[in-house]
C-alpha positions as CSV (number, residue, x, y, z in Angstrom):
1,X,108.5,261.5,101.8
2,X,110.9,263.7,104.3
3,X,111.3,267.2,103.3
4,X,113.0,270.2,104.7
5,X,112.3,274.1,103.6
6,X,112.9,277.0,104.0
7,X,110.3,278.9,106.3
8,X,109.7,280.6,103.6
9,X,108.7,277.6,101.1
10,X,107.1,276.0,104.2
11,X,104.7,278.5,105.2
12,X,103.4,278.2,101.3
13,X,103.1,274.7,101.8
14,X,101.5,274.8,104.9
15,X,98.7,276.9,103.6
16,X,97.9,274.9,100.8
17,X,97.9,272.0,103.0
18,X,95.1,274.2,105.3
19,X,93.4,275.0,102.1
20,X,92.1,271.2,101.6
21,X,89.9,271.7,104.5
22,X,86.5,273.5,105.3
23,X,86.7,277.3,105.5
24,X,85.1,276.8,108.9
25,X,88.3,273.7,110.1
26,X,90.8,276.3,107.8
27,X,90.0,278.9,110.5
28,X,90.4,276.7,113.4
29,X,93.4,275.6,112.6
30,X,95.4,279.0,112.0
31,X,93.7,280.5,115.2
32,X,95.0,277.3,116.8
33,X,98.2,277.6,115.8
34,X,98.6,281.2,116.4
35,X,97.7,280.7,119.9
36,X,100.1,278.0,120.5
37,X,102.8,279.7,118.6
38,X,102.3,283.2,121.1
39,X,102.5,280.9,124.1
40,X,105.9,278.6,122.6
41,X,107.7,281.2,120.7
42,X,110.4,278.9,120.4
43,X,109.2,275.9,119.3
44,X,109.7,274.3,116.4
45,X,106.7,273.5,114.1
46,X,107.1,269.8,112.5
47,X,104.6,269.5,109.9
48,X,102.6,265.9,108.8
49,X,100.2,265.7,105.9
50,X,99.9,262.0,106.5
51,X,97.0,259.7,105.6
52,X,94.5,260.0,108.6
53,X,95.6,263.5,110.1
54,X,97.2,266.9,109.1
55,X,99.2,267.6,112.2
56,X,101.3,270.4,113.1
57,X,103.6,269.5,116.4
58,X,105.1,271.1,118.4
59,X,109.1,270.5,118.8
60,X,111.8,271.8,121.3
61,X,114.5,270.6,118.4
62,X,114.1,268.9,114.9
63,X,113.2,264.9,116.4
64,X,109.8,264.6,116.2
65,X,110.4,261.9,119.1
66,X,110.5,264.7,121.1
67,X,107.4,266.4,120.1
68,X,105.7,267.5,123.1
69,X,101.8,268.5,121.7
70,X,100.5,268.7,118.9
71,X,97.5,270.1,116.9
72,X,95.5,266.8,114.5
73,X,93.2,267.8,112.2
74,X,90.7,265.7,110.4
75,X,87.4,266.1,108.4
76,X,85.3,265.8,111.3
77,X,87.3,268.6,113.8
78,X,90.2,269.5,115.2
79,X,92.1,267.8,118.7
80,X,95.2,268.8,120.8
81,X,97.1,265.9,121.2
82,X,99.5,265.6,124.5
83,X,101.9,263.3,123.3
84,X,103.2,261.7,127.0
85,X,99.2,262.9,128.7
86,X,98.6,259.5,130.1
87,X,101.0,260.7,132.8
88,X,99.6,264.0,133.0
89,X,97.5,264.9,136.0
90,X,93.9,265.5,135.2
91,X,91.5,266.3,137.8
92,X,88.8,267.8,135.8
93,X,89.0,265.2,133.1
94,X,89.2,267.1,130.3
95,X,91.5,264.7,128.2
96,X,89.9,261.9,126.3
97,X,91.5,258.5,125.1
98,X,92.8,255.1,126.4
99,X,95.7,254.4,125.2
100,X,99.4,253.7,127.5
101,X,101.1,257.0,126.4
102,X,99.0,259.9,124.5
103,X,95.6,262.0,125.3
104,X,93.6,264.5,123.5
105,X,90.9,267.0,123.7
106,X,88.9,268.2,120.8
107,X,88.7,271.8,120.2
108,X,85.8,273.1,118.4
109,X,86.8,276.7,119.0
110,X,90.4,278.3,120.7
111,X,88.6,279.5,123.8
112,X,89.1,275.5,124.8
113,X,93.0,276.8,125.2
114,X,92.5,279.6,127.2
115,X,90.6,277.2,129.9
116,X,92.9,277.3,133.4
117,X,92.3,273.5,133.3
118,X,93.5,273.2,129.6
119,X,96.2,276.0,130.0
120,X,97.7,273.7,133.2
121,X,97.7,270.9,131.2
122,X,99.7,272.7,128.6
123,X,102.2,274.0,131.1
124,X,102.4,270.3,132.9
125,X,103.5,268.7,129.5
126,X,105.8,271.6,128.9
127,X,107.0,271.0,132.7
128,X,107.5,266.9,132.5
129,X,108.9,267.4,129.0
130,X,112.6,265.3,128.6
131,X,114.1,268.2,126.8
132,X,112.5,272.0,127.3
133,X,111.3,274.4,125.0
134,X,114.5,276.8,124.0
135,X,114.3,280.0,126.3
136,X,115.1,282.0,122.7
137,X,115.8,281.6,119.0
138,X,113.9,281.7,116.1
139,X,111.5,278.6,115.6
140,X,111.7,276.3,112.4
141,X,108.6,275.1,110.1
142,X,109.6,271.8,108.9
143,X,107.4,270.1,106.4
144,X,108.3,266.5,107.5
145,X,105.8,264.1,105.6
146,X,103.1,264.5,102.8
147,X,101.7,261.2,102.1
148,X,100.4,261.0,98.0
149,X,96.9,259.2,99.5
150,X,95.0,260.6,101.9
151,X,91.4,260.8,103.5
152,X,89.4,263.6,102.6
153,X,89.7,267.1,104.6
154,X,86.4,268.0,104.0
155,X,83.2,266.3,105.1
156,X,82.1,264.5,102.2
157,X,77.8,265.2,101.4
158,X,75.3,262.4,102.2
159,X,78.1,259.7,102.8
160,X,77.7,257.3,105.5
161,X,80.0,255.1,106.9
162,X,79.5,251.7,106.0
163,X,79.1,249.6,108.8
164,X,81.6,246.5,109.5
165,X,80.5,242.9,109.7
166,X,81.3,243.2,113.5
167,X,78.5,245.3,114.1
168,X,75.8,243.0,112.1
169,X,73.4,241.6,114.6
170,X,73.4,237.6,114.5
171,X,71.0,235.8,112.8
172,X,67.8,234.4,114.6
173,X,67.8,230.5,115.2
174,X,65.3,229.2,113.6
175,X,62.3,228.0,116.6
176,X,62.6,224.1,117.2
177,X,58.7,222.7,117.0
């Protein structure tokens, strides 16, 4: 489901979609997002409540195919996503993944932003991005997707993952006499 709101009706929104999680993840992620909002006071906050992730990213316009980072938040912690870091240069290897186009880091408190090597990162995906963040304005909050079935935002007590056939070790052969 696509919707648009008002700030106003956002901002509501987006709190009660904070208030699924842990009161230690629910202060993560405003802090987060405050910090990210003070350093792009222009962007545009596009808002996912999807099955795997809540994500808030962060937008020079309304296309989310422009989206240039991007906080995820799951049960399990928090990540910074940089959406094109593949290309991003990374000599203290501070980003983490594999795939052909986006990187993360996982941020178990804001002091990971204020880094030099995380706060260059941040300013090389601002540099590279295709369109830039506007120089003024007044950001939007758009609540783009809630999905209806989702994974829990809190760590769930004594559950363990079960374990997938893959994993199972082989049986013995039985010994030829």
């Amino acid at each position: 489901m696509s919707i648009k709101t008002e700030n106003a009706d956002a901002e509501k929104q987006l709190k009660g979609f904070i208030a699924k999680f842990d009161s230690k993840n629910q202060a993560l992620i405003r802090a987060a997002r405050k910090t990210l909002q003070k350093r792009f006071p222009t962007a545009n906050e596009i808002i996912y409540d999807n099955y795997n992730f809540f994500v808030i990213g962060y937008v020079p316009s309304e296309r989310p195919s422009e989206c240039i980072i991007s906080l995820a938040a799951a049960a399990n912690g928090i990540g910074l996503c940089f959406i094109h870091g593949a290309s991003l240069p990374d000599p203290n290897k501070v980003l983490s993944g594999q795939g052909k186009q986006t990187r993360f880091l996982r941020l178990p408190s804001t002091g990971v932003l204020e880094r030099p090597e995380v706060s260059a990162l941040l300013d090389a995906a601002v540099a590279r991005a295709k369109k830039p963040f506007p120089r003024s304005g007044q950001p939007k909050l758009i609540i783009r997707l809630i999905s209806a079935k989702q994974r829990p935002r809190r760590k769930v007590e004594g559950s363990v993952r079960p374990r997938s056939k893959a994993r199972r070790m082989p049986r013995a052969k039985a010994a030829k006499y």
